[in-house]
C-alpha positions in Angstrom: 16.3 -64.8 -13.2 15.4 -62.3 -15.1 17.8 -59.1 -16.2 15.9 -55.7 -15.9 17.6 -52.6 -18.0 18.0 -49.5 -16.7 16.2 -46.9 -18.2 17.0 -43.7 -18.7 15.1 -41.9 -15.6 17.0 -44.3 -13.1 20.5 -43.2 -14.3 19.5 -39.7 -13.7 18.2 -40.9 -10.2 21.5 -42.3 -9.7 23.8 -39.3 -10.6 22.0 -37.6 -8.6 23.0 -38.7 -5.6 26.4 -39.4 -6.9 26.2 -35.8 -7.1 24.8 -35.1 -3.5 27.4 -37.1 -2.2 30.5 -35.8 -4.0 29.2 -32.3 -3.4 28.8 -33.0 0.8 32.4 -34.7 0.2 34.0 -31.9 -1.6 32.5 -29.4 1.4 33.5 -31.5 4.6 37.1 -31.3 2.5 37.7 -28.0 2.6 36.0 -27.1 6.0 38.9 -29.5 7.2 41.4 -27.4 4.9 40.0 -24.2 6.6 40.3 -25.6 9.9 43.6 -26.8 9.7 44.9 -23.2 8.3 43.0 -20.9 10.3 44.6 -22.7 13.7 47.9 -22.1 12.7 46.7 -17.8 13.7 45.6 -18.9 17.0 48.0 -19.0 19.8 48.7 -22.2 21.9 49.9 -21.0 25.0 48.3 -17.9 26.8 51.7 -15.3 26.6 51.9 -14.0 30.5 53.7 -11.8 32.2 56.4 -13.3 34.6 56.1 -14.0 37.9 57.5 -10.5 40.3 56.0 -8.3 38.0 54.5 -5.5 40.1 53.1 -2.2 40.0 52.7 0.1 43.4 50.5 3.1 44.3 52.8 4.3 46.2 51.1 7.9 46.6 48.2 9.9 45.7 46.8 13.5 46.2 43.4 14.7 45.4 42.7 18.3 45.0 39.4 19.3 43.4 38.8 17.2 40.5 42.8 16.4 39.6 44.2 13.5 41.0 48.1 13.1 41.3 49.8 9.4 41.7 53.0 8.3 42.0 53.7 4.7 40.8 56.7 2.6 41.3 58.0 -0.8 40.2 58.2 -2.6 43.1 58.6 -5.9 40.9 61.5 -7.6 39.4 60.5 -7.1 36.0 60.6 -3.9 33.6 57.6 -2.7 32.1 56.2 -0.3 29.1 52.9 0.9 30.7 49.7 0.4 32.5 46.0 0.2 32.4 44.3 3.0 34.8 40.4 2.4 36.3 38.8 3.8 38.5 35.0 3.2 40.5 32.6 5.4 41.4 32.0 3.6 44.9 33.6 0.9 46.9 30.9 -1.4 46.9 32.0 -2.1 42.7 33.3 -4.9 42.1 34.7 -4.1 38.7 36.8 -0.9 38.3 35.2 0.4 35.0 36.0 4.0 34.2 39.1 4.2 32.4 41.4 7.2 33.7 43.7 6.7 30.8 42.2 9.9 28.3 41.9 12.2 31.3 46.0 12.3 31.5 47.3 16.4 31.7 50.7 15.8 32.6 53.8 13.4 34.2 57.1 13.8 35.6 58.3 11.4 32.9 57.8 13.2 29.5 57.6 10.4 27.2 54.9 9.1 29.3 51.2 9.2 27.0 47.7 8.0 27.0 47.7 5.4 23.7 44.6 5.5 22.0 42.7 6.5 25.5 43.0 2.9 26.6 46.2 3.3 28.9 49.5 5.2 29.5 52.4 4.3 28.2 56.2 5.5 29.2 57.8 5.2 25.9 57.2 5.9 22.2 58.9 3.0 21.2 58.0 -1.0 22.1 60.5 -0.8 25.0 60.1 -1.6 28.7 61.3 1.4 30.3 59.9 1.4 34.0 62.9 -0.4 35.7 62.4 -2.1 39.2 62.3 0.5 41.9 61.7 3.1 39.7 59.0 5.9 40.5 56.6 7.8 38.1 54.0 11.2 39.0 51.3 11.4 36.7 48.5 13.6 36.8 44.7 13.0 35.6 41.7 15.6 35.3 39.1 13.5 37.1 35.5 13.4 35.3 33.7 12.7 38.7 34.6 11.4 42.3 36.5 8.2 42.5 36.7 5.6 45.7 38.7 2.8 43.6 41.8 3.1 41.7 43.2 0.1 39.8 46.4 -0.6 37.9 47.7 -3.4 35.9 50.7 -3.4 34.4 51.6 -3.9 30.7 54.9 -4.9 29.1 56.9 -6.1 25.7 57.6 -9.6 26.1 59.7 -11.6 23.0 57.8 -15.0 22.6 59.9 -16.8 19.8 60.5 -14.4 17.1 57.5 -12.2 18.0 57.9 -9.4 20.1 53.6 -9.7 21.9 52.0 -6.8 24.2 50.8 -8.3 27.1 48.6 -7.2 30.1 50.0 -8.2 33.1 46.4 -9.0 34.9 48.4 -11.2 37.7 49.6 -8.1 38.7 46.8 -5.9 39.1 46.7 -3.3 41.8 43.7 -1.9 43.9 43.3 0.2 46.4 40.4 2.6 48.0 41.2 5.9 47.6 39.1 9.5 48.8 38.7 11.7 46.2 36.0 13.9 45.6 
């Protein structure tokens, strides 16, 4: 049996894939560092709202192109807020004009339209709209509505963190005529 040497060229071909190898190592390494960090922002449970959280159209009035509601709690829960949509026709599915930026006034003055994305009833991360309480607001309508849909929003402490949440299992619709 006979003993070959190794020459120079096959060390090089040999730390060479040493190399590969250590740098495919070194990156599965810290994807699985990344991974393992990056989780620990993501949320394991879905926050919802509790159940006998409820929002109520519990009037409207159309006259020319304002549109006056009156809401109430008719849940269990307090709330901070809620989303307003509207639809052009009843045949839509999906309620997607948001109402929110076209608010003029309220009969509750710390109600406000955040960011023109929905209305709020306090300035401060509290749930003010107690069960059975009522609320007018008034909107200056862009264009005829036949759909009007609410959904509810509250403060709700999970842990330590005090999260927003949109209460979509207690959405409200209802087919209104105003134009």
């Amino acid at each position: 049996m006979k003993l070959r040497k190794i020459s120079k060229e096959n060390k090089r071909g040999i730390s060479a894939i040493i190399g590969y190898v250590l740098l495919v190592t070194f990156g599965l390494i810290m994807a699985v560092v990344a991974y393992n960090y990056l989780k620990t922002y993501v949320p394991k449970d879905l926050v919802e709202c509790p159940d006998g959280t409820s929002i109520f159209i519990k009037d409207y009035n159309c006259v020319g192109n304002t549109l006056e509601i009156t809401i109430k709690n008719n849940g269990k829960f307090n709330y901070a807020g809620y989303y307003i949509h509207a639809a052009n026709t009843t045949a839509q599915k999906i309620a997607t004009i948001n109402l929110a930026e076209y608010l003029i006034d309220s009969d509750d003055k710390n109600a406000r339209n955040v960011s023109g994305s929905y209305i709020m009833f306090s300035a401060i991360d509290d749930n003010l709209m107690i069960p059975q309480k009522e609320s007018k607001h008034i909107f200056n309508l862009p264009h005829d509505i036949a759909i009007l849909e609410l959904t509810p929003v509250r403060y709700q402490q999970e842990g330590n963190t005090l999260r927003f949440v949109s209460c979509s299992n207690a959405k409200t619709k209802e087919e209104i005529i105003c134009n």
